[in-house]
C-alpha positions as CSV (number, residue, x, y, z in Angstrom):
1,X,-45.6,-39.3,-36.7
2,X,-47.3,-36.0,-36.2
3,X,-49.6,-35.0,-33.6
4,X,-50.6,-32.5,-31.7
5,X,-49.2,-32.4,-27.7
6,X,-50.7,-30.5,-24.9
7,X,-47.8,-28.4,-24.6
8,X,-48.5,-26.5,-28.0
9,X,-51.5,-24.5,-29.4
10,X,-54.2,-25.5,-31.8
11,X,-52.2,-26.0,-35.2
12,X,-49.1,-26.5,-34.1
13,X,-48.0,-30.1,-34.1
14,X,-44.6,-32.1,-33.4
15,X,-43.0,-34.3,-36.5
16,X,-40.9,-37.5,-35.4
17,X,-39.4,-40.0,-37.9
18,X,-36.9,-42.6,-36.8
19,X,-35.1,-44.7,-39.1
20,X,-32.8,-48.2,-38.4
21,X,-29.2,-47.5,-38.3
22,X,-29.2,-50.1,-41.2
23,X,-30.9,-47.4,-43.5
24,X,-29.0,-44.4,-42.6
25,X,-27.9,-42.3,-45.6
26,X,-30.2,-43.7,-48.1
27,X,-33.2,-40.5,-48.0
28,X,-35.7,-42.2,-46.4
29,X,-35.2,-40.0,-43.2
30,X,-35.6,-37.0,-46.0
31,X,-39.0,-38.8,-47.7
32,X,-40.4,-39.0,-44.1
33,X,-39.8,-35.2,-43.1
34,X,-40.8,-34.5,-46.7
35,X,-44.2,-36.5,-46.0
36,X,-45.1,-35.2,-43.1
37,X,-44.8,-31.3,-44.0
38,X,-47.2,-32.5,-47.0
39,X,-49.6,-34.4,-45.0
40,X,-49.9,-31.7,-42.1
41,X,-50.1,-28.5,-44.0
42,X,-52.9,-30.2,-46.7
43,X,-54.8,-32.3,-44.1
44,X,-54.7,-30.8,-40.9
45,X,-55.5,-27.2,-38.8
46,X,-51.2,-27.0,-38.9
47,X,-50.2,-23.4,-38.9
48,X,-46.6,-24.5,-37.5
49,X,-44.2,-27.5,-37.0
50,X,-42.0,-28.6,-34.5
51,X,-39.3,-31.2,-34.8
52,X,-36.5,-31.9,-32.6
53,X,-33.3,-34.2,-32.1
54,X,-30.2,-35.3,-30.0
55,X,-27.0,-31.9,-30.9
56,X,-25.0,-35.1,-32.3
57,X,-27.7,-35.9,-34.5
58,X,-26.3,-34.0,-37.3
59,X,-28.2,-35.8,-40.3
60,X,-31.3,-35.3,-38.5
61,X,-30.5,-31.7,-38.4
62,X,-29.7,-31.6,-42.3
63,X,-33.3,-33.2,-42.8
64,X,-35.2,-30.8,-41.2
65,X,-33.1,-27.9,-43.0
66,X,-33.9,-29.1,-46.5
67,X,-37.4,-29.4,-45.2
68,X,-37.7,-25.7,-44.6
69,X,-37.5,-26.2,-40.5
70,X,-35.2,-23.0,-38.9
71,X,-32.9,-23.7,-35.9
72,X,-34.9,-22.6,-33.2
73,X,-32.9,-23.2,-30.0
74,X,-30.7,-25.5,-27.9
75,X,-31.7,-27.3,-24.6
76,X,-28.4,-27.9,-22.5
77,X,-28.7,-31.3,-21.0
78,X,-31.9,-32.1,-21.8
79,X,-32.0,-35.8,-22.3
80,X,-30.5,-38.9,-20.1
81,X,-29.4,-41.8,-22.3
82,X,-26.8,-44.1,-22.5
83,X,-25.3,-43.0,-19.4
84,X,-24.8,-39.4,-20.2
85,X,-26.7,-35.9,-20.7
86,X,-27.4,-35.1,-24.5
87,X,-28.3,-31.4,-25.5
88,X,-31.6,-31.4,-27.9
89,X,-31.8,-28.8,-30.7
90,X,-35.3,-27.8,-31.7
91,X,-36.1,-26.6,-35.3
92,X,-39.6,-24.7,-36.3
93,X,-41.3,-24.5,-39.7
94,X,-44.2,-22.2,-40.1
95,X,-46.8,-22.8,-42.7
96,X,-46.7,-19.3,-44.3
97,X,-42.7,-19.4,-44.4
98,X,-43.0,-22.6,-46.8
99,X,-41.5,-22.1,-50.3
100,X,-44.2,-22.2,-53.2
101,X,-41.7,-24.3,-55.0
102,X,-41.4,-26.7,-52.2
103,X,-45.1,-26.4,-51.4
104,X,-45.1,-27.6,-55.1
105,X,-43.1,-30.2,-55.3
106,X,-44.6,-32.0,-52.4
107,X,-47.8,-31.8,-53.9
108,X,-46.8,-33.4,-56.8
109,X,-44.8,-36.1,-55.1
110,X,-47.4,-36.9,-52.8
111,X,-50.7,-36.5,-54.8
């Protein structure tokens, strides 16, 4: 998913993916994240994206960081679930910080 929220500015848009527990660990978490940097920087007014997950989601974190995305913060607390508080770490990837090469490759993967 990628859309753009009422909390950002024009051309900057959240990513989500979410993948069964079943499919953990085979890439398509990394094809997803991959997609959706393709899809917004070639079809849409993006300038930035922002993902964000659970601090224990630590593949999650890894996807986003092969994407490009930088570690932009942590939010102590921030979600209820399961009984307990988890902290949510929010990651950032600008549109003129992108790699050529990855810029590239997506193209080519995705074209």
């Amino acid at each position: 998913m990628c859309h753009p929220s009422g909390d950002f500015s024009p051309g900057t848009y959240l990513i989500g993916y979410q993948i069964d527990d079943t499919f953990h660990g085979r890439g398509f978490g990394t094809e997803a994240c991959e997609f959706l940097v393709y899809y917004a920087f070639n079809f849409t007014d993006a300038y930035l994206l922002n993902g964000d997950t659970a601090y224990g989601n630590k593949a999650s974190w890894k996807i986003m960081e092969k994407c490009g995305f930088v570690f932009e913060g942590r939010r102590i607390k921030y979600w209820h679930a399961h009984g307990e508080y988890h902290d949510q770490v929010l990651y950032g990837l600008l549109k003129e910080s992108v790699k050529d090469s990855f810029l590239n490759y997506l193209n080519k993967k995705w074209k």
